[in-house]
MIDOSE-1310 file (N, C-alpha, C; in nm, 2 decimals, decimal comma, always signed):
residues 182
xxxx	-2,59/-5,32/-14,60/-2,65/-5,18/-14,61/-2,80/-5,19/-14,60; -2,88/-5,13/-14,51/-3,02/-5,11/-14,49/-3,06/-5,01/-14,46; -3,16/-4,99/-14,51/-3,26/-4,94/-14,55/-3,37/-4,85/-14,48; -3,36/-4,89/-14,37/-3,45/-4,93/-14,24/-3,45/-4,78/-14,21
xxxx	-3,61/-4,71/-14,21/-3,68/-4,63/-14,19/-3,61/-4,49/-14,29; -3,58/-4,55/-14,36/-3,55/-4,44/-14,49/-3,70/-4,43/-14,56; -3,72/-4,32/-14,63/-3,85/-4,34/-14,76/-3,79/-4,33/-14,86; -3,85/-4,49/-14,89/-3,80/-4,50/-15,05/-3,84/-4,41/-15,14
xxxx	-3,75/-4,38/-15,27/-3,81/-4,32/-15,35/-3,83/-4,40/-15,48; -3,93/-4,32/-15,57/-3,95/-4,38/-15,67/-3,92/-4,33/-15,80; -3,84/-4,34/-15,89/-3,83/-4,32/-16,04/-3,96/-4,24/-16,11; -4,09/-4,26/-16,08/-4,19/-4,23/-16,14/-4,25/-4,09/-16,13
xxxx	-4,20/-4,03/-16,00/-4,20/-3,91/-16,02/-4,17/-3,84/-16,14; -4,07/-3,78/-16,21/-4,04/-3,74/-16,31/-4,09/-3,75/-16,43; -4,14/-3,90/-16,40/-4,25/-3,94/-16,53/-4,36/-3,86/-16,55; -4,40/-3,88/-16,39/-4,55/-3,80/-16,40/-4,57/-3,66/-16,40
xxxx	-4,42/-3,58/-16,37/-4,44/-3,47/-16,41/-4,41/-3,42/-16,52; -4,36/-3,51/-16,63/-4,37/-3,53/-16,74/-4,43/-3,54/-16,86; -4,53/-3,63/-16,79/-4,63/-3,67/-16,88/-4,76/-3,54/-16,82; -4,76/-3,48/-16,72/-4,85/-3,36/-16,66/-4,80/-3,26/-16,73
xxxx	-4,66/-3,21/-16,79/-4,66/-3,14/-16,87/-4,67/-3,11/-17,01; -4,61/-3,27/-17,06/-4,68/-3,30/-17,18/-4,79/-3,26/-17,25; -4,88/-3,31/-17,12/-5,05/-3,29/-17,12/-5,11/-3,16/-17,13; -5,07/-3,08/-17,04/-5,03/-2,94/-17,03/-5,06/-2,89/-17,21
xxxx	-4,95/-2,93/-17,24/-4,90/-2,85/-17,38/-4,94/-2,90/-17,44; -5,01/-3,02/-17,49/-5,11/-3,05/-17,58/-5,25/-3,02/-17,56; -5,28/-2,97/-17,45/-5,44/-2,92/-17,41/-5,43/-2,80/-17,47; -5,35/-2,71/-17,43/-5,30/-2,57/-17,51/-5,31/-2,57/-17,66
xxxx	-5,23/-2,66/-17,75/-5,23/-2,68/-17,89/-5,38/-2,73/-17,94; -5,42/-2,80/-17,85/-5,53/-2,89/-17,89/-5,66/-2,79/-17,89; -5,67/-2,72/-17,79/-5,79/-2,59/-17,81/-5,76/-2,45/-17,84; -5,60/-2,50/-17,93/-5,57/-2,34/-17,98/-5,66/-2,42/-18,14
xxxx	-5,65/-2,53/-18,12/-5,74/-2,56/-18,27/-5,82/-2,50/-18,27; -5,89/-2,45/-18,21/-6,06/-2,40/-18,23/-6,04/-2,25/-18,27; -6,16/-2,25/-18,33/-6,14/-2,05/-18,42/-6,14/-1,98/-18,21; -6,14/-1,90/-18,28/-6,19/-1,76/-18,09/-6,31/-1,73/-18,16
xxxx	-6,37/-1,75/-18,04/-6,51/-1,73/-18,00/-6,59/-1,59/-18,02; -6,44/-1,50/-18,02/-6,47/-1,35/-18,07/-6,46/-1,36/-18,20; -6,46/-1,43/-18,33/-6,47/-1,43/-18,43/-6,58/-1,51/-18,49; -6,63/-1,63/-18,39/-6,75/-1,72/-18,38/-6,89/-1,63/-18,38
xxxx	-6,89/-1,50/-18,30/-7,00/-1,44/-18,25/-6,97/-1,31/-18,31; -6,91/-1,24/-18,42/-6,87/-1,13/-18,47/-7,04/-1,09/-18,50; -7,06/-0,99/-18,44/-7,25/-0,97/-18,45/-7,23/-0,92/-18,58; -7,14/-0,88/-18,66/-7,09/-0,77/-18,81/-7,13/-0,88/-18,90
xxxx	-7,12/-1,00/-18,82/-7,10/-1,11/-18,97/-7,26/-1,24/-18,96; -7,35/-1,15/-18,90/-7,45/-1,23/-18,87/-7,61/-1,18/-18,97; -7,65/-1,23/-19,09/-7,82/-1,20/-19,13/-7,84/-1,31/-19,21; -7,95/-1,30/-19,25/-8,02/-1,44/-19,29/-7,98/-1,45/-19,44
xxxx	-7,97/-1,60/-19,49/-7,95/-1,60/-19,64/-8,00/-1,61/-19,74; -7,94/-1,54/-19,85/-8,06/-1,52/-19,95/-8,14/-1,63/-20,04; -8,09/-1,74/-19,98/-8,19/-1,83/-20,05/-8,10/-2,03/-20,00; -8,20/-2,10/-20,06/-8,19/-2,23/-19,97/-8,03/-2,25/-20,01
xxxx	-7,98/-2,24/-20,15/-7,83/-2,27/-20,22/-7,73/-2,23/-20,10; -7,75/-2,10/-20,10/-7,69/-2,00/-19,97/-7,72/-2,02/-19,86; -7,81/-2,09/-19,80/-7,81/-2,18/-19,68/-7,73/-2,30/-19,65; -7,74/-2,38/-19,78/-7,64/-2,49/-19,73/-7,52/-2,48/-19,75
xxxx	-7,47/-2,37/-19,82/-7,37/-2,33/-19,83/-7,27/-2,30/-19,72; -7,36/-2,22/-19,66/-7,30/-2,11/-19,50/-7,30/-2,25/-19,41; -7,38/-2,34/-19,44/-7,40/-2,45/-19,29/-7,27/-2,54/-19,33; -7,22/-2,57/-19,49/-7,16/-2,68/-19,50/-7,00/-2,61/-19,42
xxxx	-6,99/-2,49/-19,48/-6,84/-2,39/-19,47/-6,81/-2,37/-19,29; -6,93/-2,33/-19,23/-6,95/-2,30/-19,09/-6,91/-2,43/-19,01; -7,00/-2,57/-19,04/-6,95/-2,67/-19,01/-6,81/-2,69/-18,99; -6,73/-2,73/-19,14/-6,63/-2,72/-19,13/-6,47/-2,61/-19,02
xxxx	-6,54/-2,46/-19,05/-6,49/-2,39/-19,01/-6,43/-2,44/-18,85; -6,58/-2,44/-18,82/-6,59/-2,42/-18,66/-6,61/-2,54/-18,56; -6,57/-2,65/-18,68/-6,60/-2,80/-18,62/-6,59/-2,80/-18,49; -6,48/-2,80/-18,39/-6,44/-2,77/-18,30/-6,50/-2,69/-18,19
xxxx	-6,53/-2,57/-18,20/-6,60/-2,51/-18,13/-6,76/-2,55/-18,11; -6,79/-2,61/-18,23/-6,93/-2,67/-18,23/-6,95/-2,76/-18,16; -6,84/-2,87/-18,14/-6,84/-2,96/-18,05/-6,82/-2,90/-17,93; -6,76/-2,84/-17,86/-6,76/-2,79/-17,75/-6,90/-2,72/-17,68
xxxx	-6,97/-2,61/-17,73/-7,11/-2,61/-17,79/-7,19/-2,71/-17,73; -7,15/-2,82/-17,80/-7,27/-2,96/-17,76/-7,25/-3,00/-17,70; -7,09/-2,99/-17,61/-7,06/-3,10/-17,52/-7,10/-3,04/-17,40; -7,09/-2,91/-17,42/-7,12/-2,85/-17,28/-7,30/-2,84/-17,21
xxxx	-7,38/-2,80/-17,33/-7,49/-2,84/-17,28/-7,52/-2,97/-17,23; -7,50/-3,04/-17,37/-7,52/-3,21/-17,25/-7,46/-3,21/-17,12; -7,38/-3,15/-17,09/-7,32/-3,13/-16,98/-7,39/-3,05/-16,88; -7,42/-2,96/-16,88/-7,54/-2,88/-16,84/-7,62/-2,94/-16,77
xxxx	-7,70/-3,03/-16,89/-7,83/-3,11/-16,87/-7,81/-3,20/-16,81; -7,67/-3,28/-16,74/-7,70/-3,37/-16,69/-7,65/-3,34/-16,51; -7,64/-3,22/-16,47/-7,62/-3,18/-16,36/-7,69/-3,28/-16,25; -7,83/-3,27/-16,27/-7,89/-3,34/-16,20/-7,92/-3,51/-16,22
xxxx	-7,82/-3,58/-16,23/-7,82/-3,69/-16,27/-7,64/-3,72/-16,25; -7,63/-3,76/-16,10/-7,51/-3,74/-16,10/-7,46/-3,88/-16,20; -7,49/-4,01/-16,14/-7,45/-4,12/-16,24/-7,40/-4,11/-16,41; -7,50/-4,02/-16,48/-7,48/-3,97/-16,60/-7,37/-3,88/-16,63
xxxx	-7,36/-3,81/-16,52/-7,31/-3,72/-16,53/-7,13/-3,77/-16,50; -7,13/-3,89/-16,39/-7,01/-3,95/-16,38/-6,93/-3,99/-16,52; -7,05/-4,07/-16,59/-7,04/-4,10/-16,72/-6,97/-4,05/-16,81; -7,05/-3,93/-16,84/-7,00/-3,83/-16,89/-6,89/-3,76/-16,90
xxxx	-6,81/-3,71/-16,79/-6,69/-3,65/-16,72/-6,60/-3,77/-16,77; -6,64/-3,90/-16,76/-6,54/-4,01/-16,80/-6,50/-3,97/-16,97; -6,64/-3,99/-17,00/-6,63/-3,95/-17,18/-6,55/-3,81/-17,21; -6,58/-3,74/-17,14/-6,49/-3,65/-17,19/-6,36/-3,62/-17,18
xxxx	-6,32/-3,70/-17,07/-6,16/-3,75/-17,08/-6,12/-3,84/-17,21; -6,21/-3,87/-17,25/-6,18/-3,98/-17,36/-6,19/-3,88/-17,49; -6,27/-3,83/-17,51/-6,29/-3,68/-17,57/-6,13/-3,61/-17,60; -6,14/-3,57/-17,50/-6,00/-3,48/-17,47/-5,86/-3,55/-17,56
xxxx	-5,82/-3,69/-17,50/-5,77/-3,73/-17,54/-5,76/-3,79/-17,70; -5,84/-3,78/-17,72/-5,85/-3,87/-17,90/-5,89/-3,74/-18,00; -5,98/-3,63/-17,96/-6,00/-3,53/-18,07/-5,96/-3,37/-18,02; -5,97/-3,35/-17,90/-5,94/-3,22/-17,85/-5,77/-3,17/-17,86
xxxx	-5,70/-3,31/-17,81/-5,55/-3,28/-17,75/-5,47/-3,38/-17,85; -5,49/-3,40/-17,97/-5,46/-3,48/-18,01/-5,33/-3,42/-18,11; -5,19/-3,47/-18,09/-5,10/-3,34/-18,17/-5,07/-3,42/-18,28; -5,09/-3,55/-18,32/-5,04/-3,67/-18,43/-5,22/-3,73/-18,47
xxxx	-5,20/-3,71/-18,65/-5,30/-3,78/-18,65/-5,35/-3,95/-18,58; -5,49/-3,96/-18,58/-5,50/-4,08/-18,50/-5,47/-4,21/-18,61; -5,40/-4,31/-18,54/-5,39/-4,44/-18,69/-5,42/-4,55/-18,65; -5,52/-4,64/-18,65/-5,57/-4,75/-18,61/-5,56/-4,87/-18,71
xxxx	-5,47/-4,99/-18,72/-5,44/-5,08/-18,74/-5,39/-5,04/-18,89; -5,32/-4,91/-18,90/-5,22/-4,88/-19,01/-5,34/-4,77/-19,07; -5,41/-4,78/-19,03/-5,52/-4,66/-19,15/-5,52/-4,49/-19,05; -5,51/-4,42/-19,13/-5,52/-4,29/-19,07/-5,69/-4,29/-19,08
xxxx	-5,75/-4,25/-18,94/-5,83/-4,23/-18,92/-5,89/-4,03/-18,94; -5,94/-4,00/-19,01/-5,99/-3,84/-18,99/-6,04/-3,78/-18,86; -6,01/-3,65/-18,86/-6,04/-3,54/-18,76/-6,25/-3,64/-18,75; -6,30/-3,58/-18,86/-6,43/-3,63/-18,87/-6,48/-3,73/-18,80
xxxx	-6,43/-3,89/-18,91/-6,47/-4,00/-18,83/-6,45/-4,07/-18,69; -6,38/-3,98/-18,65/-6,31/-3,97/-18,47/-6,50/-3,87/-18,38; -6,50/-3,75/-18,47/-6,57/-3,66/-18,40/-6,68/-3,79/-18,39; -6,76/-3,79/-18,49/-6,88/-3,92/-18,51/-6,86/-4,04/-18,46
xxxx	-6,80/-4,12/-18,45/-6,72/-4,22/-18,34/-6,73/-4,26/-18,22; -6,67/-4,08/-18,13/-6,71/-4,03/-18,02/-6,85/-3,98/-18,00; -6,91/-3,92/-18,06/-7,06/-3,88/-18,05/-7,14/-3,98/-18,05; -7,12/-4,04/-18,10/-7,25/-4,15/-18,12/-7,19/-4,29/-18,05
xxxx	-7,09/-4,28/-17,94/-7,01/-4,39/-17,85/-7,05/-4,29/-17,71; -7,05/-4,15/-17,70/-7,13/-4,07/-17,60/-7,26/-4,11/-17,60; -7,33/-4,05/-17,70/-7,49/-4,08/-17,69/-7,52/-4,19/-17,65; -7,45/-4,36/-17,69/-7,49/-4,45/-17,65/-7,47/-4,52/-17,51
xxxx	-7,35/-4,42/-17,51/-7,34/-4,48/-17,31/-7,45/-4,38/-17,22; -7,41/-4,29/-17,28/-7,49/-4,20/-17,16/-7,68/-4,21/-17,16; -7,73/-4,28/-17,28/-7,86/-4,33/-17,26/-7,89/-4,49/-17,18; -7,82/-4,54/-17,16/-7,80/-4,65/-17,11/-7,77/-4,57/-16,95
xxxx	-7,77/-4,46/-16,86/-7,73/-4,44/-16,76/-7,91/-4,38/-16,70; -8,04/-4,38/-16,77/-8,14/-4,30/-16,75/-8,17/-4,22/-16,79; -8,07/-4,12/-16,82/-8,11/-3,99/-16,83/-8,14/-3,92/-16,97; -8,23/-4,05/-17,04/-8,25/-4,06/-17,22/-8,33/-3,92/-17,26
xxxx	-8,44/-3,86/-17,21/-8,49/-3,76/-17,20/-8,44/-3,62/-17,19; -8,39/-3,59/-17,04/-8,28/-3,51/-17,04/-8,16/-3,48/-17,17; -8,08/-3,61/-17,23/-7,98/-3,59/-17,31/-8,04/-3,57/-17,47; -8,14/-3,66/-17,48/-8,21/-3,61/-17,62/-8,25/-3,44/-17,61
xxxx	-8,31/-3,44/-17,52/-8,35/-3,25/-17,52/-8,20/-3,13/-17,54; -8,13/-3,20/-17,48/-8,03/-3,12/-17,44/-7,93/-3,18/-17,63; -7,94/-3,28/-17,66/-7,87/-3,28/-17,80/-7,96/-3,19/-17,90; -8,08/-3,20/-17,91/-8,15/-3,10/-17,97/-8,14/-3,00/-17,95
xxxx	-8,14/-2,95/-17,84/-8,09/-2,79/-17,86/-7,95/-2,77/-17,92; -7,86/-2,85/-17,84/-7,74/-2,84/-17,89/-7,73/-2,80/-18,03; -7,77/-2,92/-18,12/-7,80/-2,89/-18,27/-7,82/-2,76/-18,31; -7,97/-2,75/-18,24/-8,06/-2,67/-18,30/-7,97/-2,51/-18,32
xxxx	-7,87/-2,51/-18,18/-7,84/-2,38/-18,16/-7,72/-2,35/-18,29; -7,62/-2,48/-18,30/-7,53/-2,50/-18,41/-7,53/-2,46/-18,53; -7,70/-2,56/-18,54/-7,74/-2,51/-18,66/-7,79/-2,34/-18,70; -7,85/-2,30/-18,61/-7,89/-2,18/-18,62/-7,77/-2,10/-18,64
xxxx	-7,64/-2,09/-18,62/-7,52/-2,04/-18,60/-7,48/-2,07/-18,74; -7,46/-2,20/-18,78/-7,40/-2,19/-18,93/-7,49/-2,13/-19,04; -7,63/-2,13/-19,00/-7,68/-2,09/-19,11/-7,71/-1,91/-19,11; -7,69/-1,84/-18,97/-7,70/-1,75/-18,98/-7,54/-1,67/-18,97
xxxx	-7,45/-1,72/-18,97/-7,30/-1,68/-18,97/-7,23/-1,71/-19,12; -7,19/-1,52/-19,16/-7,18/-1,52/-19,30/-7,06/-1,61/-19,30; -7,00/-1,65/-19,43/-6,87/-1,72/-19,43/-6,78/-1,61/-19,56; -6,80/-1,49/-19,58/-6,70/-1,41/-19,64/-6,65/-1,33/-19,58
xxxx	-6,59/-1,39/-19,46/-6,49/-1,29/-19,38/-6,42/-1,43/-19,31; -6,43/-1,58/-19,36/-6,36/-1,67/-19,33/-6,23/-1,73/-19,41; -6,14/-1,71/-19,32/-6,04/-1,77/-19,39/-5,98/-1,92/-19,40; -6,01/-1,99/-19,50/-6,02/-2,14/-19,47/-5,89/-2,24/-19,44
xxxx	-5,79/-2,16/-19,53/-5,67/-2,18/-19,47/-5,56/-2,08/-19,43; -5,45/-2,11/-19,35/-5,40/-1,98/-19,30/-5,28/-1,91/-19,39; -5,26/-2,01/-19,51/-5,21/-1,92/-19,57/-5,24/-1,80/-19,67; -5,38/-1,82/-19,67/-5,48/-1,70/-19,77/-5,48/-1,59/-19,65
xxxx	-5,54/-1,65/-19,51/-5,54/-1,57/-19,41/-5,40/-1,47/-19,34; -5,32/-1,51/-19,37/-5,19/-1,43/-19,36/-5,15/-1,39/-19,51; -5,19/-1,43/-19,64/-5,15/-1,33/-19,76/-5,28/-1,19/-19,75; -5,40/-1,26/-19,69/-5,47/-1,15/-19,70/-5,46/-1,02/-19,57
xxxx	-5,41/-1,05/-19,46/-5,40/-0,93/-19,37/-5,24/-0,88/-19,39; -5,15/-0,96/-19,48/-5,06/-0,89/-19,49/-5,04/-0,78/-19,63; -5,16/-0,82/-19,72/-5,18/-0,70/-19,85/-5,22/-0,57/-19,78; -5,14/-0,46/-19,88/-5,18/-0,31/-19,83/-5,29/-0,30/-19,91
xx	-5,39/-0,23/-19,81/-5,47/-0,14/-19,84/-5,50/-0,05/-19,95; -5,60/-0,05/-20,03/-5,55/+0,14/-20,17/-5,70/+0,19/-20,12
């Protein structure tokens, strides 16, 4: 029995559409983590605070809140800023597949040699394993200017974004929109 000028096939198809849909559905879960952007920018829930207590307050809760979206925020400027730098910018696109994979799409916490590692120590991890490759590519100028804004803008957001219309977890947030009204 041969063979001869048949096309083989291969097993691995199915895999890969497999593992493409997998991927799929954890990209979806993974940036349904993030708050909406229409609740990030609610202009209703934005004035200055009444004093330093109530500034670190709004930045610590905001942080937390919008971890997520904040990183996005910074990834994208850096991203921005390195348009003109394609090597960096190769870099980068790398890193953020790596990104993707470890804190964006990630549906099982991460566990490295038995320890559950945090949402957090992953974000910092990655951030400061970003910053270090991507200054090592030139473009150290560019990416400092562009992380400083990034911050700057974050920061300006947590400290001017009230946090008493945030629901911290969702089961206060579904007891609370499901109470009637008087």
């Amino acid at each position: 029995m041969t063979n001869y000028g048949t096309i083989p096939t291969s097993s691995s198809g199915p895999v890969n559409v497999e593992f493409i849909s997998r991927a799929k559905d954890v990209l979806k879960e993974g940036l349904a983590a993030r708050r909406p952007w229409k609740e990030m920018f609610n202009f209703h829930s934005f004035n200055l605070p009444s004093g330093v207590s109530d500034a670190i307050s709004r930045i610590k809760t905001n942080f937390s809140f919008f971890q997520t979206n904040y990183a996005i925020i910074v990834l994208v400027i850096v991203f921005l800023s390195l348009l003109w730098h394609p090597i960096s910018l190769i870099v980068f696109i790398v890193l953020m597949a790596v990104w993707l994979f470890l804190y964006f799409l990630r549906d099982e916490p991460l566990v490295i040699f038995g320890r559950l590692i945090s949402d957090r120590v992953v974000l910092i991890v990655l951030s400061v394993l970003t910053l270090a490759l991507l200054l090592f590519t030139g473009a150290t100028s560019n990416i400092l200017i562009a992380l400083a804004v990034g911050v700057f803008v974050v920061l300006i957001h947590a400290l001017i974004r009230k946090t008493d219309d945030l629901f911290l977890d969702e089961e206060s947030a579904g007891f609370l929109r499901s109470a009637p009204s008087s």
